[in-house]
C-alpha positions in Angstrom: 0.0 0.0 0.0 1.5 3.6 -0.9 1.4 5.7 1.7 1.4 10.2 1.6 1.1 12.2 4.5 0.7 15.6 4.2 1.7 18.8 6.7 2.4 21.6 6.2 1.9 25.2 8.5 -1.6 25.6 10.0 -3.7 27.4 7.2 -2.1 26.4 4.5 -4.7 23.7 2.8 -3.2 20.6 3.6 -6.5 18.9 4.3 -8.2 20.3 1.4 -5.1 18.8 -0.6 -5.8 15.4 1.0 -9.2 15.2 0.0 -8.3 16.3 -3.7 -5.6 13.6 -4.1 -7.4 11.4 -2.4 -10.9 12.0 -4.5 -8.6 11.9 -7.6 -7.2 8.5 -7.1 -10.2 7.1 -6.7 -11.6 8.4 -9.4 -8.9 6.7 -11.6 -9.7 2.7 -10.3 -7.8 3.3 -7.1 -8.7 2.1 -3.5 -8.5 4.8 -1.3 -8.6 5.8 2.4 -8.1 9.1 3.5 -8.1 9.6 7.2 -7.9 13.0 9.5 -7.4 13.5 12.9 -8.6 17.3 13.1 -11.2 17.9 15.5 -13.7 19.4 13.5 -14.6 18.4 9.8 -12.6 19.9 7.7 -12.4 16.9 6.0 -16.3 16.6 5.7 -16.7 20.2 4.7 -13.9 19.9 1.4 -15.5 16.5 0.1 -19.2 17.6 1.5 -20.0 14.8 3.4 -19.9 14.3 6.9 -16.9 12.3 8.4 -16.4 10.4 11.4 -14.8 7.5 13.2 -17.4 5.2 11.4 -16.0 4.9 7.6 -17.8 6.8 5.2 -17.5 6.7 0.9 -18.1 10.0 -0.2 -17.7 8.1 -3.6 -17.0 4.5 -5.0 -13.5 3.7 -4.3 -13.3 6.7 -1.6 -13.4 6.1 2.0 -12.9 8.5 4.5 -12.3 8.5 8.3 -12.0 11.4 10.9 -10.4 9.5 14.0 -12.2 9.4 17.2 -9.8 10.2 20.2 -12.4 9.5 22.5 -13.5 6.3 22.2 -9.7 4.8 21.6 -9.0 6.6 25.4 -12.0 5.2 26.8 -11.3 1.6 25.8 -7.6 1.8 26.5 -7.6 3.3 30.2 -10.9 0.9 31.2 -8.9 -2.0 29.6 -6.0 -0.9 32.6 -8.1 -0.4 35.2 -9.0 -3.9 35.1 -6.0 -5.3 34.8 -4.6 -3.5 37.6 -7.9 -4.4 39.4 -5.9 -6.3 42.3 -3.6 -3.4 43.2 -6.4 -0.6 42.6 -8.2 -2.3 45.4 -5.4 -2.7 47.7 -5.0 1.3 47.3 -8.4 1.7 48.0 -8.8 3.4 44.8 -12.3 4.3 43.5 -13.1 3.0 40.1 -13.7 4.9 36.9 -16.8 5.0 35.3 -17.0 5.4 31.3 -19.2 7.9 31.0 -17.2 10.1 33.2 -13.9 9.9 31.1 -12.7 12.5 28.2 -10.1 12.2 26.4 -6.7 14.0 27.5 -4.1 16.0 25.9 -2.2 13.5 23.4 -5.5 11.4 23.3 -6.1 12.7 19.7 -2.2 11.7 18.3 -2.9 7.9 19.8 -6.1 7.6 17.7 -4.5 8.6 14.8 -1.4 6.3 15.1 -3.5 3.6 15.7 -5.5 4.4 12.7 -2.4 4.4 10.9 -1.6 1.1 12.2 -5.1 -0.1 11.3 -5.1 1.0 8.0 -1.9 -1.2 7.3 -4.1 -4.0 7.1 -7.3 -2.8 5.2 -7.8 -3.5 1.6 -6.5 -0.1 0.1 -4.2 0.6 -2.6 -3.3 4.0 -1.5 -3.6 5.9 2.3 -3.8 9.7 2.5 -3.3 10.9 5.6 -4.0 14.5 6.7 -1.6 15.0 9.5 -1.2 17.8 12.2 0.2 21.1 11.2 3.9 20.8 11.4 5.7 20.6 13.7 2.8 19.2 15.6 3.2 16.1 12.9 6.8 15.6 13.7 6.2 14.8 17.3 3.5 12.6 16.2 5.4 10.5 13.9 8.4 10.3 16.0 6.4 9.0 19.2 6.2 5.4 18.2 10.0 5.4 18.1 10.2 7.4 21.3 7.9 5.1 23.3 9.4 2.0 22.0 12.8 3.1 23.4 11.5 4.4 26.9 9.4 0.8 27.1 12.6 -1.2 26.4 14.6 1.3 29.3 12.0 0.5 31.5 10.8 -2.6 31.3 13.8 -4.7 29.5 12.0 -8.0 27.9 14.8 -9.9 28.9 13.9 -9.7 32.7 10.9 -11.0 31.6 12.7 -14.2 31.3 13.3 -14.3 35.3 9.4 -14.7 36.5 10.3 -18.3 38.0 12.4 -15.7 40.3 10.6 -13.0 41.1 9.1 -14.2 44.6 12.5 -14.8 45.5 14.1 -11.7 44.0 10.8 -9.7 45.9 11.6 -11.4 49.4 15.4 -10.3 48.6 14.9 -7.0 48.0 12.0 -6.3 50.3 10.2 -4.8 47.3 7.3 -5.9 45.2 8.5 -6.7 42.0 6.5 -6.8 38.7 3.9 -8.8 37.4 3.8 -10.8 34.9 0.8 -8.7 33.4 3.0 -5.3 33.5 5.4 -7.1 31.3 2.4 -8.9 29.1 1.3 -5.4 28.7 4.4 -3.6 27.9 5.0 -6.3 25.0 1.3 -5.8 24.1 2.1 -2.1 23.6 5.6 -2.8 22.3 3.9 -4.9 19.5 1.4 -2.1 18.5 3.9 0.3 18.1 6.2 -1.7 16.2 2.9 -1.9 14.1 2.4 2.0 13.4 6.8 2.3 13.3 6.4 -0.1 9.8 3.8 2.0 8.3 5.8 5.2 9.1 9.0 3.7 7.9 7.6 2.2 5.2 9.3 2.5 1.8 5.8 3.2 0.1 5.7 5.8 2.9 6.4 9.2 2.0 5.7 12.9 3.0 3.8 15.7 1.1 4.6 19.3 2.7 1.9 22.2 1.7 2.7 25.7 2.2 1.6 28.7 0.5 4.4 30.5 -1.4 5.6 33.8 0.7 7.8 34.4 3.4 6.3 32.4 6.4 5.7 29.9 4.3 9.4 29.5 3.3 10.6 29.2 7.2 8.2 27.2 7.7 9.4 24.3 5.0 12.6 25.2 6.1 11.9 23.8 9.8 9.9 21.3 8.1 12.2 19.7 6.0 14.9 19.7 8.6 12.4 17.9 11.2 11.7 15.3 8.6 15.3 14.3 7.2 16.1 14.2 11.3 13.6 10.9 11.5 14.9 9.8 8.1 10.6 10.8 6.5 10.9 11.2 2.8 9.5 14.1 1.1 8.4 13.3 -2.0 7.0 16.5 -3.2 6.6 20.0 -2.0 2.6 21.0 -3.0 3.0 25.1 -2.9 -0.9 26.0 -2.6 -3.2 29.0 -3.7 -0.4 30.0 -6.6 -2.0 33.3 -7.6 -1.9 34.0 -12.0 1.4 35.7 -13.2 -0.5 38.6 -15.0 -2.6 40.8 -12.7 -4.2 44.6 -13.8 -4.5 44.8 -10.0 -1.4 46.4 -8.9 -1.8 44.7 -5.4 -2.5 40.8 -6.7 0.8 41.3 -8.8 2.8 42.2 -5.7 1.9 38.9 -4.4 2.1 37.2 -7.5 5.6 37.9 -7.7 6.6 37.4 -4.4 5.1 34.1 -4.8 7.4 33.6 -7.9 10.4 34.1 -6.1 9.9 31.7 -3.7 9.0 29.4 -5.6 12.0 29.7 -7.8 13.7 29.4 -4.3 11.9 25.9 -3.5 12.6 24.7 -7.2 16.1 24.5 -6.5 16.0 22.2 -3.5 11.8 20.3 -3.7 10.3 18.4 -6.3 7.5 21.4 -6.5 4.0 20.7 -7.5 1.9 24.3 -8.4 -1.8 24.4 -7.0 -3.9 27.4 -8.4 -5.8 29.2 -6.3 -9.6 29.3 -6.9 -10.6 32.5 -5.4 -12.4 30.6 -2.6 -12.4 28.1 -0.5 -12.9 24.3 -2.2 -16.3 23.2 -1.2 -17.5 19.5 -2.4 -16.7 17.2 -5.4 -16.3 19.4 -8.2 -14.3 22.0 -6.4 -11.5 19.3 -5.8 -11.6 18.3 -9.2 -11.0 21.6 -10.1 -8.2 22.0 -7.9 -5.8 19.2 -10.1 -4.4 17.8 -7.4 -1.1 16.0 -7.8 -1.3 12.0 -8.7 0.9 9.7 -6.6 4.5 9.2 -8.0 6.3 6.5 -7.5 8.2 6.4 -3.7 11.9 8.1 -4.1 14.4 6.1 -2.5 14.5 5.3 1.2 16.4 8.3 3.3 20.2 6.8 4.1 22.3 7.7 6.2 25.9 6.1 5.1 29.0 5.6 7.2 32.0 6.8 4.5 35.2 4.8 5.2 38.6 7.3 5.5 40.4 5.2 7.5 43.0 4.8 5.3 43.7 8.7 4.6 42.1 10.7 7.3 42.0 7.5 9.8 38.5 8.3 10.5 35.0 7.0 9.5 32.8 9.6 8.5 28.5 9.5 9.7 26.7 11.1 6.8 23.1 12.5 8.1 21.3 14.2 5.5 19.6 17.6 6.9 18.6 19.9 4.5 18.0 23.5 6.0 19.6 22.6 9.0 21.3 25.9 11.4 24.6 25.3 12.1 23.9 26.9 15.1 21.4 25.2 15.9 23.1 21.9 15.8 23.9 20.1 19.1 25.2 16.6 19.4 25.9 14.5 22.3 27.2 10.7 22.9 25.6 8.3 25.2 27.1 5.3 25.4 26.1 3.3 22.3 23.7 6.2 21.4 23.9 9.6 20.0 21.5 12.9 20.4 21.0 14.7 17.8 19.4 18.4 18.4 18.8 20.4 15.5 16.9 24.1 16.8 13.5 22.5 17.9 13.8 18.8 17.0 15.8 16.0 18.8 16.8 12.2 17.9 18.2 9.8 19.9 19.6 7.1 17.5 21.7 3.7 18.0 25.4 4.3 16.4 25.9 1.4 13.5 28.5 -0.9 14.9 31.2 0.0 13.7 31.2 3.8 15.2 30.5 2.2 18.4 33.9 1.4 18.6 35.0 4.9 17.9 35.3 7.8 19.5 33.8 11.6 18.3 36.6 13.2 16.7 35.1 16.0 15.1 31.7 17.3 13.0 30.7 19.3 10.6 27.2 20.9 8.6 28.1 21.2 4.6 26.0 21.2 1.8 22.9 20.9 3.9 24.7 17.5 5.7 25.8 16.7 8.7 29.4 14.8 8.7 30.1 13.5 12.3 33.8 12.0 12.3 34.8 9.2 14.4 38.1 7.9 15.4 39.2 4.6 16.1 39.3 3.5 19.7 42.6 1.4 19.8 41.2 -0.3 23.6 38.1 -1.3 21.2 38.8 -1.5 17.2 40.1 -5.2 16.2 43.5 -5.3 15.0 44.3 -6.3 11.2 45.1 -10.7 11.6 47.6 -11.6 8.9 47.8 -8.4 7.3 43.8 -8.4 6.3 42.7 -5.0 7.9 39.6 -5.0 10.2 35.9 -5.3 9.1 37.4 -5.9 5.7 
């Protein structure tokens, strides 16, 4: 199943452009689900029918879902409550009824990565997904990665492995220690994330930004981008919105229309840019997006890598080459933890496992050129293999 998701700064049409591409692709013979998490309908009001967390087809081939954070809280946190029934009533705890819960800050970015994860397994061709304003989006599709790693910190499987011991261990330490549900959960969770983690990374998976053409929306594809080459997300295409006509009486309209020209001479240079005309109103319904000419799905560029460059032999370093386009040097902050390293780039942080070989290396040095980050890492003599019979390490 191909996979878009689409951001872009708040304002800027990105659900509109969902619905379009989404309407359009099912017009042409494919299966399509297109799925929104905003709160209200914007979705509903741009293909004009009302969406919700039941399926609708606005028309054959089209199905469209507005997640429900909600319900997904509801089931979830009553699910807990009964499997920590036994140490609830020890606490004297009162129980929580359904009907008093609502859903929490974070509820609504759950929903949607489930629905992401459910998705995976429908019969569709092609997902749209209308994500979060960016940088909103970012945090949402880093958070399966994120939790994964704080599960596995806290809860190791491995000790999993010790339950015969555990009333021993307990009497030992003169501590309750975990059940064997907590750790049946913590997999439970584990394995749902790892679900929503495969969509995400994907190969068919790739990322549509939407921005208007101006100033803000410049900086704004500038954070964007950045953010996105961080968690190794593709961007396919860059879909600049509400491109006013080149030739205007109105001396006003052809200010804009030519700032809007040079920035999108600016974006030619470094997106794959896709032109949107604007309609003089807001898209309303099927014909509207028709008339819009949304962009058709091309085929998925090439998964995001991020090579290790051997210069052992003439610098004696290897070299760590993380793409990040409109990166800050200034902004740039880098830290190693153990097998680990933290990458900080202005409002966006990763914390990714070093490939095995840097592991045995120490930092020597880094630099931001060309809109990449070259980290450079030395050889630790206590830890790098020696050459055996003259045939140098790691071949």
């Amino acid at each position: 199943m191909r996979t878009i998701l689409l951001t872009g700064p708040g304002g800027s049409g990105r659900t509109t452009l969902a619905a379009a591409t989404a309407l359009q692709a099912a017009r042409s013979g494919t299966r399509t689900l297109v799925i929104s998490a905003d709160r209200t309908d914007t979705l509903g009001a741009a293909l004009g029918v009302p969406t919700g967390a039941d399926p609708v087809q606005p028309e054959p081939g089209l199905t469209a879902v507005r997640t429900d954070p909600a319900e997904g809280f509801r089931d979830d946190l009553l699910a807990f409550q009964d499997r920590a029934a036994q140490a609830l009533d020890l606490l004297g705890a009162a129980r929580l009824d359904e009907e008093e819960l609502t859903p929490l800050p974070g509820s609504g970015e759950l929903a949607l990565l489930r629905a992401l994860r459910d998705a995976a397994a429908a019969p569709y061709d092609l997902l749209v997904v209308d994500l979060p304003p960016a940088p909103e989006a970012l945090a949402v599709l880093a958070l399966p990665e994120q939790l994964r790693r704080y599960l596995r910190r806290l809860l190791p499987p491995e000790r999993q492995a010790a339950r015969a011991l555990r009333p021993v261990l307990g009497r030992l330490a003169g501590v309750p220690m975990p059940g064997t549900w907590l750790y049946e959960t913590a997999a439970r969770w584990d394995l749902e994330l790892a679900g929503v983690q495969a969509v995400i990374e994907d190969p068919a998976t790739t990322v549509w930004l939407v921005a208007e053409p101006g100033p803000a929306g410049a900086d704004a594809v500038r954070t964007a981008a950045t953010g996105l080459a961080l968690h190794g997300l593709r961007t396919d295409a860059l879909l600049a919105n509400r491109v006013l006509p080149e030739a205007s009486a109105d001396p006003w309209l052809a200010g804009l229309a030519a700032q809007q020209r040079k920035v999108l001479a600016e974006w030619d240079g470094s997106y794959t840019v896709r032109e949107v005309a604007h309609l003089g109103g807001d898209p309303r319904g099927a014909d509207d997006l028709a008339a819009l000419d949304a962009p058709s799905p091309s085929p998925a560029p090439a998964p995001v890598s991020w090579p290790v460059g051997d210069h052992l032999a003439d610098d004696g370093v290897l070299v760590w080459h993380i793409p990040l386009p409109g990166a800050v040097r200034d902004e740039l902050e880098l830290i190693r933890r153990g097998d680990e390293l933290v990458v900080t780039s202005g409002q966006f942080r990763r914390i990714v496992p070093l490939p095995s070989a840097l592991r045995r290396c120490t930092v020597a040095g880094a630099g931001l050129r060309d809109d990449e980050l070259r980290i450079r890492f030395a050889p630790d003599p206590d830890l790098w293999p020696s050459a055996v019979n003259g045939v140098p390490p790691f071949g």
